[in-house]
N, C-alpha and C positions, 0 to 999 in steps of 0.2 A: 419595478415590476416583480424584484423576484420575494417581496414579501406577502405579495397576495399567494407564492406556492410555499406549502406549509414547509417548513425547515426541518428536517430531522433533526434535533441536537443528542450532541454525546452526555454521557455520563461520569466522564472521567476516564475514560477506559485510554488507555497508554497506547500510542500505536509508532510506532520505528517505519519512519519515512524515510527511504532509500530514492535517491535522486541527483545526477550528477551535475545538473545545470542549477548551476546558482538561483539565479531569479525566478526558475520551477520551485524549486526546492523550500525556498523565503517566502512566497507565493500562496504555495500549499501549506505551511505549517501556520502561517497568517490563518488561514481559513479555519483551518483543525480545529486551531486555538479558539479560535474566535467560536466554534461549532461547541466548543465544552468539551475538546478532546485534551489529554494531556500527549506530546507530542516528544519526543528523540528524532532528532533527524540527523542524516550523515550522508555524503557526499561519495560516500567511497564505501563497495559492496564489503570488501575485508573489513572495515571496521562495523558494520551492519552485524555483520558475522561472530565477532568480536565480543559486541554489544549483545550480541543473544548466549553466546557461551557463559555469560558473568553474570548479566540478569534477565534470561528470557521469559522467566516466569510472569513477571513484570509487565510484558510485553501481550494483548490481545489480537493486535492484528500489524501486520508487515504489507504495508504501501511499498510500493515498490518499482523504479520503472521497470521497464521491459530490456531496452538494450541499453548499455553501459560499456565501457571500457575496461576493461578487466575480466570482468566476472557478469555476466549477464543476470537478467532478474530471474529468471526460472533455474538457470544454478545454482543462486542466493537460494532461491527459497527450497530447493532439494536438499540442500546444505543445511539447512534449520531446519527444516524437515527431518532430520535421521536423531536432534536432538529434541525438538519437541514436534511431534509425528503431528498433533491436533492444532498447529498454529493456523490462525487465519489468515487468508492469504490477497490480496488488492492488488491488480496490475494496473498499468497507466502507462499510456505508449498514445506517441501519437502517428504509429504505423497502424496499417492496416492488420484485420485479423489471418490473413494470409500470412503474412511473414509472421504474426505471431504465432501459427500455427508449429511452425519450421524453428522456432527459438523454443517451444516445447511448450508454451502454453496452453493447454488443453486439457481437457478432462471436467468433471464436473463441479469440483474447486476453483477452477481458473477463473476469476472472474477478470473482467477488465474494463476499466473506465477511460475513454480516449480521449487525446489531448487535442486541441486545449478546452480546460470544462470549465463550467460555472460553479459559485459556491453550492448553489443545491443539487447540482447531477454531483458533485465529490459527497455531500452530506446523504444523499439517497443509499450510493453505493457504498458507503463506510460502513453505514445503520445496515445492508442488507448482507454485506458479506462479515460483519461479528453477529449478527442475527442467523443465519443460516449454517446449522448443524455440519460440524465436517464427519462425515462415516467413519 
C-alpha cells in the first residue's frame, strides 16, 4: 500500500540521527538509507554534540528524539544551535505534543514527527523540514 503514496526521496543530504533506543535508532536509519539519505546515527546526545563540533557542516538536518537520558532533544539542539545557529531541526517523540511543549519544543522550527511512523510520514517530514527555510 505504501507505494501507491509517492515517496519523497533524499538526495544524499547527511542527517545525524539521535536516538537512544536501539531497535528506533536501526529502524530509522534502515529507512534514511533506504530513502537516499546519507545517515550518522548515535545513541547518546554527547557524542551527537561531539559529532557536530568536528563536522557539523556536513551535517543538514538533526533527527533527533525528544526525551533522552542525559541531555534531552531540545538541549541537543540548543546546543548546536549556538554553533551552527541555521541547522535543521526533526523531532520524533512518541509523547504527546503537551509534554513536548514543557521539554521546550516550540516555536516555528519545531517540527515533530510521532512515534511510531511509517517509512513515508519519516520521508514526508525529512523532505519538509530540509526544505523549509529557517529565519
Amino acid at each position: 500500500a505504501e507505494d501507491s503514496l509517492a515517496i519523497v526521496r533524499g538526495n544524499g543530504e547527511h542527517i545525524l540521527l539521535v536516538e537512544d533506543e536501539p531497535l528506533i535508532i536501526q529502524a530509522t536509519r534502515r529507512m534514511l538509507l533506504s530513502l537516499g539519505y546519507a545517515v550518522q546515527a548515535t545513541q547518546r546526545p554527547e557524542e551527537a554534540l561531539r559529532l557536530v563540533e568536528q563536522q557539523g557542516d556536513r551535517f543538514q538536518l538533526v533527527l533527533s528524539d525528544v526525551i533522552m537520558p542525559g541531555m534531552n532533544g531540545p538541549e541537543l539542539v540548543k546546543r548546536i544551535r549556538v554553533l551552527y545557529p541555521r541547522m535543521k531541526v526533526l523531532f520524533m517523540s512518541g509523547y504527546t505534543a503537551n509534554l513536548l511543549a514543557e521539554q521546550g519544543v516550540t516555536g516555528p522550527t519545531a517540527r515533530l514527527l510521532q512515534k511510531p511512523f511509517a517509512r513515508h510520514a519519516l520521508a514526508r517530514a525529512v523532505r519538509e523540514a530540509l526544505d523549509t527555510p529557517i529565519p
